[in-house]
C-alpha positions as CSV (number, residue, x, y, z in Angstrom):
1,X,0.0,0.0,0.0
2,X,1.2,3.1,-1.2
3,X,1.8,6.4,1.4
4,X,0.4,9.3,-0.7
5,X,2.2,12.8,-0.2
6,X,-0.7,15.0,-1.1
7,X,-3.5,15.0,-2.6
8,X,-5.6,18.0,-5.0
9,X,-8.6,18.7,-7.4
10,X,-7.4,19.9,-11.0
11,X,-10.3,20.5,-11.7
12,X,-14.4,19.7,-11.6
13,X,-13.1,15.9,-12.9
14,X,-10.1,14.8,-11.8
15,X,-8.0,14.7,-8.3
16,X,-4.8,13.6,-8.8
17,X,-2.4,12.4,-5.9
18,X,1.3,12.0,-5.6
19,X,2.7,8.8,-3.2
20,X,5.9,8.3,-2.4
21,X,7.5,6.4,-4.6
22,X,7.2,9.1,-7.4
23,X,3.8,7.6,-9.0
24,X,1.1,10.1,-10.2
25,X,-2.2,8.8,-9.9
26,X,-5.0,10.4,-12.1
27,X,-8.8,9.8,-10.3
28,X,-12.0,10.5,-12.2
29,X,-13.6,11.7,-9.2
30,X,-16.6,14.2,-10.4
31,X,-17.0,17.0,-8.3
32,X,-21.4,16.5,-8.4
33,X,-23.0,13.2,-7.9
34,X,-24.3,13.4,-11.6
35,X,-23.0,15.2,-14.4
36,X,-23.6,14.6,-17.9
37,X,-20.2,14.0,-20.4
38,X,-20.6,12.7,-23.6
39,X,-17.6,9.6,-24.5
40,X,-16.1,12.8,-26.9
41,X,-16.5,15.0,-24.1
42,X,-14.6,12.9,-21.7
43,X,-11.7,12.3,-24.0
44,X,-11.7,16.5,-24.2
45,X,-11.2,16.9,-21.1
46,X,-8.9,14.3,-20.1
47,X,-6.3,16.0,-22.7
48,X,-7.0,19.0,-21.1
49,X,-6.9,17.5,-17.9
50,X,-2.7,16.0,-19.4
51,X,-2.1,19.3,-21.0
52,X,-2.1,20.7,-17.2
53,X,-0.6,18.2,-15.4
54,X,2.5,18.7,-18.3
55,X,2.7,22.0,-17.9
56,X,2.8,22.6,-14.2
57,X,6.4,22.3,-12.6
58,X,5.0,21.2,-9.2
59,X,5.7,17.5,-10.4
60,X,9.2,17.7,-11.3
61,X,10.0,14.2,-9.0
62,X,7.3,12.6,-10.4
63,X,8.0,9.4,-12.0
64,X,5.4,7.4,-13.5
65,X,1.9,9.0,-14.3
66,X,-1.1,5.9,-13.8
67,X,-4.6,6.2,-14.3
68,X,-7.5,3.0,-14.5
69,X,-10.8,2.7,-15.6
70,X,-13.3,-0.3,-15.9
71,X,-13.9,0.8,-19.8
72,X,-11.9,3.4,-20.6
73,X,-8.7,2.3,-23.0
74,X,-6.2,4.6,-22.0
75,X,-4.2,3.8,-25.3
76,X,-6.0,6.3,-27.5
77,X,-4.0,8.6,-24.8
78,X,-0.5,7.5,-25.3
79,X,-0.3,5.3,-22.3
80,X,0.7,1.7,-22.2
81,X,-2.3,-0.6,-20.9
82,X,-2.9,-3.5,-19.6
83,X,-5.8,-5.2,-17.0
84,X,-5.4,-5.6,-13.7
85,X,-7.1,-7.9,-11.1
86,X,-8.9,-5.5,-8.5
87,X,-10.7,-6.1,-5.2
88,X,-14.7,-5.6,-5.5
89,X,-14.9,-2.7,-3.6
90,X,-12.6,-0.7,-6.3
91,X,-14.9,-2.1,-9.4
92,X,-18.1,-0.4,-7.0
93,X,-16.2,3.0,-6.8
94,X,-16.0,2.9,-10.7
95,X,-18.9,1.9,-11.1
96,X,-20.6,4.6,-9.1
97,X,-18.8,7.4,-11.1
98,X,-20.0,5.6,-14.1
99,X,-23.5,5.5,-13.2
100,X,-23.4,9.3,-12.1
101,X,-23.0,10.4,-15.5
102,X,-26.0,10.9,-16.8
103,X,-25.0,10.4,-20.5
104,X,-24.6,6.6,-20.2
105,X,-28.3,6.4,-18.4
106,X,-29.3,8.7,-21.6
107,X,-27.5,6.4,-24.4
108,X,-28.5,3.2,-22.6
109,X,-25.1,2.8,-21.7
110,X,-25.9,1.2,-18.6
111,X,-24.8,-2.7,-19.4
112,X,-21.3,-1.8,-20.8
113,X,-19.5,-2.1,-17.3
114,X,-21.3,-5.2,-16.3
115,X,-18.4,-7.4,-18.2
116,X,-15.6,-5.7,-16.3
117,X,-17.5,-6.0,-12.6
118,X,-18.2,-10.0,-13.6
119,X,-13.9,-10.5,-14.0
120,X,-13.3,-8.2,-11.0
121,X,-10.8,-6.5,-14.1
122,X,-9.5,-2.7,-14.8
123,X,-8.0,-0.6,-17.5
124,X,-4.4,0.7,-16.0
125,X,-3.1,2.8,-18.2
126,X,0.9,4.0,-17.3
127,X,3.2,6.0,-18.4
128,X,7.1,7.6,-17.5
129,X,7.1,11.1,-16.7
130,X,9.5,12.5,-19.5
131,X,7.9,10.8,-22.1
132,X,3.8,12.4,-21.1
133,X,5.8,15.7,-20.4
134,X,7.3,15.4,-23.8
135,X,3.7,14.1,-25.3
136,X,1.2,16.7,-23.4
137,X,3.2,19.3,-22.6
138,X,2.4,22.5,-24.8
């Protein structure tokens, strides 16, 4: 179990926080119960979200920047991917924040996380610090 050093909103999406072994962890963690973001949307503002991170010089120890998902494929991003085993209680805490959107209730979207919550499986995507600096950074 990682110690994390701090923790802070970026903004009304995403918290990120910094442990202490030099791993920067992305959380989609919506500041509103419900909130409606289209699947473009999302992908918007998770650039944005990069393009931030990138450009601020409060993370220059940072080594690896992580971030995991029960359906997102954080490849389209740059990041390297692969599925991880999880306890149930983490597949509930995604699956809360994916039923909060209500975009997926709208688009009968509803079933798509049902095949990750069966295998008890996540999307962590990964990625060194130099090379999303070099990728997001401005």
């Amino acid at each position: 179990m990682s110690k994390f050093i701090f923790s802070k909103r970026i903004n009304e999406h995403y918290k990120v926080k910094k442990d202490v072994n030099g791993i920067l962890t992305l959380y989609h963690s919506p500041k509103y119960l419900f909130y409606y973001v289209t699947k473009d949307d999302f992908h918007h503002i998770r650039l944005k979200t990069y393009r931030e991170i990138a450009s601020s010089d409060q993370y220059s120890d940072v080594k690896t920047i992580m971030e995991s998902s029960i359906v997102t494929d954080y490849s389209r991003d740059g990041f390297e991917v692969e599925q991880r085993e999880v306890f149930i209680r983490d597949i509930m805490r995604f699956t809360i924040r994916w039923f909060g959107n209500a975009y997926n209730w709208y688009c009968n979207r509803l079933s798509k996380p049902i095949d990750h919550i069966c295998k008890n499986r996540v999307f962590v995507g990964s990625m060194d610090w130099k090379r999303f600096k070099d990728h997001y950074q401005s």
